[in-house]
FIFIVEX-635494 format. One record per residue (C-alpha): x negated, y, z; chain; residue number from 1. Coordinates in Angstrom, 3 decimals. Layout:
N
<px=X; py=Y; pz=Z; chaine=A; num=NUM>
...
END
This chain:
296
<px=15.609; py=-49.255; pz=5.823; chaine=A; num=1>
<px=14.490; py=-45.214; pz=6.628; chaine=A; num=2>
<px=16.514; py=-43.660; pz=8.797; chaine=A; num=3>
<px=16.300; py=-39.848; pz=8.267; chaine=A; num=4>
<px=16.571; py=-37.547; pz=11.031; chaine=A; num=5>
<px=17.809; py=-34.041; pz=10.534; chaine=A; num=6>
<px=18.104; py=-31.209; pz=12.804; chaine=A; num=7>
<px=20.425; py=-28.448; pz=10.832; chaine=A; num=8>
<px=19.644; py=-25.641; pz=12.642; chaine=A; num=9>
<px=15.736; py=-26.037; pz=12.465; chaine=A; num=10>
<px=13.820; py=-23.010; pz=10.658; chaine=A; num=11>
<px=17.172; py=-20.605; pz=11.166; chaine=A; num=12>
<px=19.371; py=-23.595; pz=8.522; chaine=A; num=13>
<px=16.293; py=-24.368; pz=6.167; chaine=A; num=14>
<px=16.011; py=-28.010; pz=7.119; chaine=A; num=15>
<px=19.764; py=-28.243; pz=5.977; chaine=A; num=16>
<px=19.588; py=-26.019; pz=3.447; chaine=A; num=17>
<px=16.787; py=-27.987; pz=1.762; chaine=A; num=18>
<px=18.036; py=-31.201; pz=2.928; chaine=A; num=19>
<px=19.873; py=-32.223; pz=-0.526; chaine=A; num=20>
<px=16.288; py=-31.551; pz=-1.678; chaine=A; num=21>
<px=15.294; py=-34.426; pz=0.471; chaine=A; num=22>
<px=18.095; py=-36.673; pz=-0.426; chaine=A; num=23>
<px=17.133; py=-36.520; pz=-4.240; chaine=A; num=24>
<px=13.533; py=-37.761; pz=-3.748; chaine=A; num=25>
<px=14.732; py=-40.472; pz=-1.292; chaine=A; num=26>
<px=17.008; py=-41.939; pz=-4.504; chaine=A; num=27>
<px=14.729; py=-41.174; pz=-6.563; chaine=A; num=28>
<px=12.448; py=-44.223; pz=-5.341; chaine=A; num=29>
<px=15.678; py=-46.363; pz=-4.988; chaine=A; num=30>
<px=14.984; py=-46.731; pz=-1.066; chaine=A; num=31>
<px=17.998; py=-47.453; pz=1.700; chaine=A; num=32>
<px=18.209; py=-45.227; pz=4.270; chaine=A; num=33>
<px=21.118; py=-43.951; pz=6.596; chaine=A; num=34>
<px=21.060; py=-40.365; pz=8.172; chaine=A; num=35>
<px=20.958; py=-39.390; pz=11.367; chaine=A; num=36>
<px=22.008; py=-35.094; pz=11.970; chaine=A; num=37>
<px=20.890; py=-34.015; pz=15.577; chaine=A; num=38>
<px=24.073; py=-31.993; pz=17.045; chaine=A; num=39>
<px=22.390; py=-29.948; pz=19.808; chaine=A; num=40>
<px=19.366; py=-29.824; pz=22.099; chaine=A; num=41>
<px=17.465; py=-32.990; pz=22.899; chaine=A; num=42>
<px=19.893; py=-35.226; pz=20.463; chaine=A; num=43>
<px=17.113; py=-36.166; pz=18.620; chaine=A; num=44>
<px=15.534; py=-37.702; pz=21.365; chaine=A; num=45>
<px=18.629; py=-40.275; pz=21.973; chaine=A; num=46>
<px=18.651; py=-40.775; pz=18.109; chaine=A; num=47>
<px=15.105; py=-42.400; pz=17.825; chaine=A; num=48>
<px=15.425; py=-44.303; pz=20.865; chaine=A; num=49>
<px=19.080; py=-45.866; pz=19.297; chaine=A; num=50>
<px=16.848; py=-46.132; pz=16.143; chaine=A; num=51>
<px=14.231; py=-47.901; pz=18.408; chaine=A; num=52>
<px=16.413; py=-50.230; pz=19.899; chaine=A; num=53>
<px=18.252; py=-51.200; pz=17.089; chaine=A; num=54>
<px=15.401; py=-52.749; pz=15.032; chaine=A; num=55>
<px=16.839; py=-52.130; pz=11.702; chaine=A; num=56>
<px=14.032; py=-49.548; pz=10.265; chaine=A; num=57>
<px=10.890; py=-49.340; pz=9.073; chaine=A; num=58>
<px=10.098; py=-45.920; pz=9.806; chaine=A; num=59>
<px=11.573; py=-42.216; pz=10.521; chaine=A; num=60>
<px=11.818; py=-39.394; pz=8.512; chaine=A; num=61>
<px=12.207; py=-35.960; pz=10.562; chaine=A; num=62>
<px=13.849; py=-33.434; pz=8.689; chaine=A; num=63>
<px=13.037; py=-30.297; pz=10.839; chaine=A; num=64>
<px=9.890; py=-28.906; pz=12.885; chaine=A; num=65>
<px=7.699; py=-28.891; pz=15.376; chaine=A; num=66>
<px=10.179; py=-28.855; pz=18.240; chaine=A; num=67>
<px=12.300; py=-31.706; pz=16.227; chaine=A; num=68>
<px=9.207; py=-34.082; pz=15.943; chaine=A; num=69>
<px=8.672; py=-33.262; pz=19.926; chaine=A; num=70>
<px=12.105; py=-34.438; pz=20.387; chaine=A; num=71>
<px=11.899; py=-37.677; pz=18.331; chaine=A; num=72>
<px=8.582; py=-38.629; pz=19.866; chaine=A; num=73>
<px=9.700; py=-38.663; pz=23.366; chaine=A; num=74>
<px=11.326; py=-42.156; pz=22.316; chaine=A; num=75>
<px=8.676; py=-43.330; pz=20.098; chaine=A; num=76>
<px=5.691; py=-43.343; pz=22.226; chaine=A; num=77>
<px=3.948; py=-46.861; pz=22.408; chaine=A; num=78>
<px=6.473; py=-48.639; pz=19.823; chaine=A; num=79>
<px=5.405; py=-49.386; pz=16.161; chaine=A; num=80>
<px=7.947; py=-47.316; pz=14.024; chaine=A; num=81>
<px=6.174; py=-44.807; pz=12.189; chaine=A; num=82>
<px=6.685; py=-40.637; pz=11.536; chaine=A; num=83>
<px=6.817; py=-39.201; pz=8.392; chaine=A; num=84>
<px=7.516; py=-35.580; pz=9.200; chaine=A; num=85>
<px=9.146; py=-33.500; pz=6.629; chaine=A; num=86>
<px=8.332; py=-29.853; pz=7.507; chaine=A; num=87>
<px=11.492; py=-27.918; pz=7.152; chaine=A; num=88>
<px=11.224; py=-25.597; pz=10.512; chaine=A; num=89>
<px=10.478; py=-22.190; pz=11.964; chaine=A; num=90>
<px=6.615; py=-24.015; pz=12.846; chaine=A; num=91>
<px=5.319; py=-26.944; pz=11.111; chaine=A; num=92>
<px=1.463; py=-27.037; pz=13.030; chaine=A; num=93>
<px=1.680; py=-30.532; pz=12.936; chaine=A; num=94>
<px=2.457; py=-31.527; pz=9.178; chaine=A; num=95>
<px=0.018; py=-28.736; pz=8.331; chaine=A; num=96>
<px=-2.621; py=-30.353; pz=10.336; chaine=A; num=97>
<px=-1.976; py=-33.921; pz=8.635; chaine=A; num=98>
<px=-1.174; py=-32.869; pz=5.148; chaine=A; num=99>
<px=-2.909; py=-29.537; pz=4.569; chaine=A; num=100>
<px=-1.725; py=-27.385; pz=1.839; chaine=A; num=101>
<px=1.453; py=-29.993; pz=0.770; chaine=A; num=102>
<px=5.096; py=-28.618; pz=1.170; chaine=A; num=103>
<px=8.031; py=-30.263; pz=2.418; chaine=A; num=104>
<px=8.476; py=-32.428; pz=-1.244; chaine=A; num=105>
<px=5.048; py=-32.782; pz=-2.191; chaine=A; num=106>
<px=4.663; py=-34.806; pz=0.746; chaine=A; num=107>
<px=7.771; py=-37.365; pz=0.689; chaine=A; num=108>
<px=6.514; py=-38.060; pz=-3.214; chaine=A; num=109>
<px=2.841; py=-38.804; pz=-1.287; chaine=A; num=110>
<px=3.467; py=-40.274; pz=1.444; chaine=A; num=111>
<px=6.995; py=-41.889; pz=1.332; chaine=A; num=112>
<px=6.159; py=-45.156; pz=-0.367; chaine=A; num=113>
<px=2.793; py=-45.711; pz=1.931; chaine=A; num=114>
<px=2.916; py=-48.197; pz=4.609; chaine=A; num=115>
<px=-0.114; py=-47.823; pz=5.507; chaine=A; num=116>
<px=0.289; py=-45.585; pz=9.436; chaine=A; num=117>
<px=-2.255; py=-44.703; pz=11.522; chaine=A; num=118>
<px=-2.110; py=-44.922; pz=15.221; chaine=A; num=119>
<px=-2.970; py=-41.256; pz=16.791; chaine=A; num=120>
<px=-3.143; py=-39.864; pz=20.927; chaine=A; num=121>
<px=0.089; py=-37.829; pz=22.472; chaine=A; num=122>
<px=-0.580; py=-35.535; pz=25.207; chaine=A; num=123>
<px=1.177; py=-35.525; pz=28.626; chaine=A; num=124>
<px=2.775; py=-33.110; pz=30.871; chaine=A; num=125>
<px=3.811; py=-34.100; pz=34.329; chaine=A; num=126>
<px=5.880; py=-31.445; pz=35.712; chaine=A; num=127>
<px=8.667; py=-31.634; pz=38.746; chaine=A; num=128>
<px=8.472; py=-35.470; pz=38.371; chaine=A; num=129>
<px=9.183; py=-35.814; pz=35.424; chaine=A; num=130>
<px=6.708; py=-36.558; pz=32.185; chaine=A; num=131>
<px=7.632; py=-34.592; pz=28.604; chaine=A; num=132>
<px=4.747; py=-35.953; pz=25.402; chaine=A; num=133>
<px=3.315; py=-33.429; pz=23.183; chaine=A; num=134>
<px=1.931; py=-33.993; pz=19.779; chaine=A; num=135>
<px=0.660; py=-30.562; pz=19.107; chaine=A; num=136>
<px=-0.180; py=-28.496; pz=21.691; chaine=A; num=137>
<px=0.746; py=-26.663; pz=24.962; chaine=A; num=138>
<px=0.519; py=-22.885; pz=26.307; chaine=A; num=139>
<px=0.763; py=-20.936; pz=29.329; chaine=A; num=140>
<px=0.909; py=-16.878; pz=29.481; chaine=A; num=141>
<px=0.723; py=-15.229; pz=26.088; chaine=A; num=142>
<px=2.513; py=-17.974; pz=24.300; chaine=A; num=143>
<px=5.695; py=-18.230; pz=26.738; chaine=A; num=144>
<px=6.187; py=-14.581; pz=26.325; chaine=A; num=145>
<px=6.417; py=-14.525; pz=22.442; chaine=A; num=146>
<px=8.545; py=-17.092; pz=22.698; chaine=A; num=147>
<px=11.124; py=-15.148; pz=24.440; chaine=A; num=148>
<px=10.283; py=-12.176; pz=21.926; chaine=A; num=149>
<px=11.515; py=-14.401; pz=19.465; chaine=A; num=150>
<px=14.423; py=-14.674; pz=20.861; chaine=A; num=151>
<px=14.822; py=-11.413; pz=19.906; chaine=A; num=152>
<px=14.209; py=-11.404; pz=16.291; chaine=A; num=153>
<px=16.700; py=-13.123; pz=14.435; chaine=A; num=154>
<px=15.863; py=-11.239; pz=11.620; chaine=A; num=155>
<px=12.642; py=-12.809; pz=10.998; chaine=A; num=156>
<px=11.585; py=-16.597; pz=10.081; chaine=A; num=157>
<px=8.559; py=-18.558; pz=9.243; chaine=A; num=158>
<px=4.788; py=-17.703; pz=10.096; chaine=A; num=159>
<px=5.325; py=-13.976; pz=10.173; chaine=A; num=160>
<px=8.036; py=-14.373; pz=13.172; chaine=A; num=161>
<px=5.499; py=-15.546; pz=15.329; chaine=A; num=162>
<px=3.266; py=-12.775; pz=14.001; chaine=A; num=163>
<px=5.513; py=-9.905; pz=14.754; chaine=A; num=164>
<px=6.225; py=-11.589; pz=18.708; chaine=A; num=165>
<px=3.048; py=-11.773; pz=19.150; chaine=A; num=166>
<px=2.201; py=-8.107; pz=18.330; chaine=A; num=167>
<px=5.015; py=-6.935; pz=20.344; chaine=A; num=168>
<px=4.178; py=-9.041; pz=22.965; chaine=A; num=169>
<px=0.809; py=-8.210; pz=23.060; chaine=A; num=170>
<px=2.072; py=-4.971; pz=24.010; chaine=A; num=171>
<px=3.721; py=-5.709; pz=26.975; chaine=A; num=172>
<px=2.239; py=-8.748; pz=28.702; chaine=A; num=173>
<px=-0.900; py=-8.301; pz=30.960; chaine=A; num=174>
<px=-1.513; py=-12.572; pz=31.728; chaine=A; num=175>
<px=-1.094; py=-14.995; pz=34.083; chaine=A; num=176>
<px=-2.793; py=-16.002; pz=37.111; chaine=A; num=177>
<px=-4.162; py=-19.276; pz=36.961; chaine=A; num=178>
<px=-5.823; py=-22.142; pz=39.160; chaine=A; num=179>
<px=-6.930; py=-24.629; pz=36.273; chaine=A; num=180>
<px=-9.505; py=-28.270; pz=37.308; chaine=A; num=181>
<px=-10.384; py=-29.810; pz=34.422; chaine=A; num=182>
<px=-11.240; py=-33.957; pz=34.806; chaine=A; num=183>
<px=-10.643; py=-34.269; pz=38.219; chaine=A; num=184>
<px=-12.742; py=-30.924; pz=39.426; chaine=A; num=185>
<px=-15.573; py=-31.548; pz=37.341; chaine=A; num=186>
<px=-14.855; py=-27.749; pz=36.147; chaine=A; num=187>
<px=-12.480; py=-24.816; pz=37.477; chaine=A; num=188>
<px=-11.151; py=-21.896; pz=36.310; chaine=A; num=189>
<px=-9.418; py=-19.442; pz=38.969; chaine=A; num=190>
<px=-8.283; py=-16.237; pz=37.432; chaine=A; num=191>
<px=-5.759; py=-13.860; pz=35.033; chaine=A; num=192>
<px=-5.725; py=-15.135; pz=31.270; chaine=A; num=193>
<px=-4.183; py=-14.202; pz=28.332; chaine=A; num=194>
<px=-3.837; py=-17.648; pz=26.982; chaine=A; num=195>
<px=-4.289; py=-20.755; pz=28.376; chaine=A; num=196>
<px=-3.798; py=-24.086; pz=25.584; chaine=A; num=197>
<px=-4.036; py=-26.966; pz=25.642; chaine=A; num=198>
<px=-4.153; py=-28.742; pz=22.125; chaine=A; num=199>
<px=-3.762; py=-32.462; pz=20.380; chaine=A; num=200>
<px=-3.701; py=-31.047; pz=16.841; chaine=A; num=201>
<px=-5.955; py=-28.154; pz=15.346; chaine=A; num=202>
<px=-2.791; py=-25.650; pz=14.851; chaine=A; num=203>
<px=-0.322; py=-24.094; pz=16.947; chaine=A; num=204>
<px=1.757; py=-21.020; pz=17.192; chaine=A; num=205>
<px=3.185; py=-21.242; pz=13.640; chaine=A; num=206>
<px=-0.222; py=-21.143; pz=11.619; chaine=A; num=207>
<px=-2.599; py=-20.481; pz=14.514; chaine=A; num=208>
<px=-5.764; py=-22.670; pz=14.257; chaine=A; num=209>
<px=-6.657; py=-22.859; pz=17.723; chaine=A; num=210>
<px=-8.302; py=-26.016; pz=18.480; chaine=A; num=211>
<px=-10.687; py=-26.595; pz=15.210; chaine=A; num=212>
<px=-12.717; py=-28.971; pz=16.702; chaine=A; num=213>
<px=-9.529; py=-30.821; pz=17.657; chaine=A; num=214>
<px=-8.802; py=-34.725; pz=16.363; chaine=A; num=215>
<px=-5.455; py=-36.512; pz=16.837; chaine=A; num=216>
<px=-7.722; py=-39.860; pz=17.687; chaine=A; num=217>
<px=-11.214; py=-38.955; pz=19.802; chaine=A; num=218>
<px=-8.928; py=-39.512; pz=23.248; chaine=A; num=219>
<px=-9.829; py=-36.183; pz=24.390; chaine=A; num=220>
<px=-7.458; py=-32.865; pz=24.678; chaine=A; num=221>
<px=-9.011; py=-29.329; pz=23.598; chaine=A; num=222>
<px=-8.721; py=-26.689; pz=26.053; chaine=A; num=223>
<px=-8.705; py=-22.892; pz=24.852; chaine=A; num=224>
<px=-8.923; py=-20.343; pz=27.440; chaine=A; num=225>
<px=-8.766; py=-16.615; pz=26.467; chaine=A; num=226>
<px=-9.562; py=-13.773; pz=28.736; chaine=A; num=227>
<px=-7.471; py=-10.276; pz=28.889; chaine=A; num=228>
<px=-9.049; py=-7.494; pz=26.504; chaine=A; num=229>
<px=-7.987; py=-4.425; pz=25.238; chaine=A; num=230>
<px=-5.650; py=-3.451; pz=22.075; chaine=A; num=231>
<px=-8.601; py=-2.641; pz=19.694; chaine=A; num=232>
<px=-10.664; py=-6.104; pz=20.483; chaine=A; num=233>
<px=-7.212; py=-7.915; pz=20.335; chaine=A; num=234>
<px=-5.964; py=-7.226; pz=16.878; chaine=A; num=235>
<px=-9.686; py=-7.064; pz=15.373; chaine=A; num=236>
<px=-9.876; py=-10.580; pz=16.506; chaine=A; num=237>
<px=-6.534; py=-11.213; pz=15.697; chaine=A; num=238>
<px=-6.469; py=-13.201; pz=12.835; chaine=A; num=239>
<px=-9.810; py=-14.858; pz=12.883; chaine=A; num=240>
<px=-7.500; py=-17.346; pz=14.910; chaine=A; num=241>
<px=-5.636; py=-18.387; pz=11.829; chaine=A; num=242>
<px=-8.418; py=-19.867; pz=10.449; chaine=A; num=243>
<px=-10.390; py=-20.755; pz=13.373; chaine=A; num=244>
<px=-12.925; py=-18.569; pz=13.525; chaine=A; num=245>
<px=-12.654; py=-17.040; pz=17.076; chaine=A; num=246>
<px=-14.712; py=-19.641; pz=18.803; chaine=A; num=247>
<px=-17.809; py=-17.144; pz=19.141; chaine=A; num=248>
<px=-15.800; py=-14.436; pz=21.065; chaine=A; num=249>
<px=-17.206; py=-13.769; pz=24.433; chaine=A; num=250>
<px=-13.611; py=-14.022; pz=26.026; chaine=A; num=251>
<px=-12.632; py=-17.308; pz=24.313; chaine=A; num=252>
<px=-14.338; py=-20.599; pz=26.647; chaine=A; num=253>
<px=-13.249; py=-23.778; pz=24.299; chaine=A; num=254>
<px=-13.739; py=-27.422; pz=26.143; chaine=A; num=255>
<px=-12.470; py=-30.825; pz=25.671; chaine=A; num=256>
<px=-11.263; py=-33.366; pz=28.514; chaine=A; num=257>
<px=-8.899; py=-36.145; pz=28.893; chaine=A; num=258>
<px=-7.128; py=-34.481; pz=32.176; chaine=A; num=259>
<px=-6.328; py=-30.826; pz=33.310; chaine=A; num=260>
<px=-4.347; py=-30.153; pz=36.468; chaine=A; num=261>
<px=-3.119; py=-25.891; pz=36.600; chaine=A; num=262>
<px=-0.836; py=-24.193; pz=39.411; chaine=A; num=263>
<px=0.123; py=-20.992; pz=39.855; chaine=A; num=264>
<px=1.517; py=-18.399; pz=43.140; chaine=A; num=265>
<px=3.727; py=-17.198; pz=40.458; chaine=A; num=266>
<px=6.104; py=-19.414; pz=38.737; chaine=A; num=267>
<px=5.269; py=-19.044; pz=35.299; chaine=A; num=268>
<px=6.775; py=-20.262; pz=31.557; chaine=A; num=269>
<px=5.261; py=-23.336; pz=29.509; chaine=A; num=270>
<px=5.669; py=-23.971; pz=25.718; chaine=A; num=271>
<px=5.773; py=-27.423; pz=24.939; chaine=A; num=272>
<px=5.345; py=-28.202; pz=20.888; chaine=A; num=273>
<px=7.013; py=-24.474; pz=20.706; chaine=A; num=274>
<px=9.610; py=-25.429; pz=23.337; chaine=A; num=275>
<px=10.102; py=-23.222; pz=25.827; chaine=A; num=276>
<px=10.109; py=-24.720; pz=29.931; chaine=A; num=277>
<px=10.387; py=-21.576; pz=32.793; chaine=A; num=278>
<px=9.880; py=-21.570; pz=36.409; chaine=A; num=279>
<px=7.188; py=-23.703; pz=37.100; chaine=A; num=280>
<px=4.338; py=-23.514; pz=39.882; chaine=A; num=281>
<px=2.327; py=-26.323; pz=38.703; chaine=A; num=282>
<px=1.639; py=-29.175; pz=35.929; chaine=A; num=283>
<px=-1.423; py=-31.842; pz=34.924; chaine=A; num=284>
<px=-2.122; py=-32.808; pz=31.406; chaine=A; num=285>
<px=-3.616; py=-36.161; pz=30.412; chaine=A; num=286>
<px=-3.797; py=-37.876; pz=27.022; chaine=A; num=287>
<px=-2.156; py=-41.142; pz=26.159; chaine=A; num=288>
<px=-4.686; py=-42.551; pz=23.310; chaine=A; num=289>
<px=-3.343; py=-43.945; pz=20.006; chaine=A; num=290>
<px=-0.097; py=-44.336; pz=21.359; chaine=A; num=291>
<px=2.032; py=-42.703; pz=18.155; chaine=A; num=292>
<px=2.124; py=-44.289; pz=14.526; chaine=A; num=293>
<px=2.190; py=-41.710; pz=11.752; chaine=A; num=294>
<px=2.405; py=-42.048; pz=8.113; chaine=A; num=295>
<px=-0.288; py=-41.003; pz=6.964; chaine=A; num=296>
END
């Protein structure tokens, strides 16, 4: 059995929209499956873990994006019930990361019939006691604020939302004031950046290939720092991000580590898998190795 989890209101009602889409494939290949449709904000986290408990499937379909799978995994973490994510949201980093150039269909007719998962690393963020995974990436500064710019545009969807917020935002945000040790104070960073990530996957930011050197399974985390600069070396540079070409610019420092502790005087804004968290003073990072099965 495949249960199917759908969140309607991922990519502004695509995910719904395309969900009969979804069905059609699933009876196509005669399989049994029973749906599960998220009805607000951390649902799909109680969803997997009733899918967990009950023992009755084989694996998960998520019917959404980025924030969606986020959601799910928070249950999943260290049991044996494979993802299959079904990119249907406003970002899909991770899907494009783990099934590059395939669309939502092209990858259920792939992948759907494969039992064959692999088992891949989840980041950690321990913040006000608490612990939240991440399977794609983290920011601090620049990100944050386009998230809230996005807020904004309801006008807008897909990659070029994010493009627009970040332009505007660009605009209007100066960075953030950081105190960053990396493994334990091994290396530290004390100063104003533009962006601070922290990535498991290569993409984030709805297209963004941040972390190219990234892997989902080498038990390390990439770190990309970025320093302030002005408007014309910002949007020259721009887009070499996309494709991951930035690496070489002076203000970019790129590392890897399994453990990254960063505080702040000012509270500051976190995205989590392109979930926004606010008023926060400090939070480590740590990877959990091959501790999610995928589909893949």
């Amino acid at each position: 059995m495949i249960a199917v989890i759908v969140n309607p209101v991922a990519g502004r009602g695509k995910a719904i929209a395309k969900f009969p889409d979804v069905r059609k494939i699933l009876e196509h290949f005669s399989l049994k499956y029973e749906v599960f449709q998220t009805r607000g904000p951390y649902d799909a986290t109680d969803i997997a873990q009733r899918i967990r408990d009950s023992g009755d499937f084989e694996k998960i379909l998520i019917v959404g994006g980025d924030g969606t799978i986020n959601e799910v995994i928070q249950s999943l973490v260290g049991s044996r019930i494979p993802i299959l994510p079904v990119p249907l949201g406003t970002g899909n980093d991770f899907a494009k990361y783990l099934y590059p150039h395939k669309k939502f269909d092209s990858i259920l007719y792939n992948y759907l019939l494969l039992d064959k998962a692999v088992d891949i690393d989840v980041g950690v963020v321990t913040l006000t006691g608490s612990e939240r995974y991440f399977i794609n990436g983290m920011g601090i500064g620049f990100d944050s604020e386009v998230l809230k710019n996005m807020e904004k545009m309801r006008i807008l969807k897909g990659d070029f939302l994010y493009t627009a917020s970040a332009i505007l935002t660009f605009l209007s945000f100066g960075g953030a004031d950081l105190r960053i040790s990396i493994n334990n104070g091994e290396q530290s960073f004390d100063g104003r950046l533009l962006l601070f990530n922290v990535g498991n996957g290569q993409y984030l930011g709805g297209g963004f290939r941040l972390f190219p050197k990234a892997s989902l399974r080498d038990g390390l985390l990439d770190i990309s720092m970025i320093s302030p600069m002005g408007p014309k070396r910002f949007f020259t540079n721009f887009y070499k991000a996309f494709k991951g070409k930035h690496l070489h610019i002076p203000e970019v420092t790129y590392l890897k580590a399994s453990q990254i502790a960063v505080s702040s005087q000012n509270p500051f804004c976190l995205q989590l898998d392109g979930e926004l968290m606010k008023g926060l003073s400090e939070i480590e990072v740590h990877v959990l190795r091959k501790s999610l099965s995928v589909i893949l």
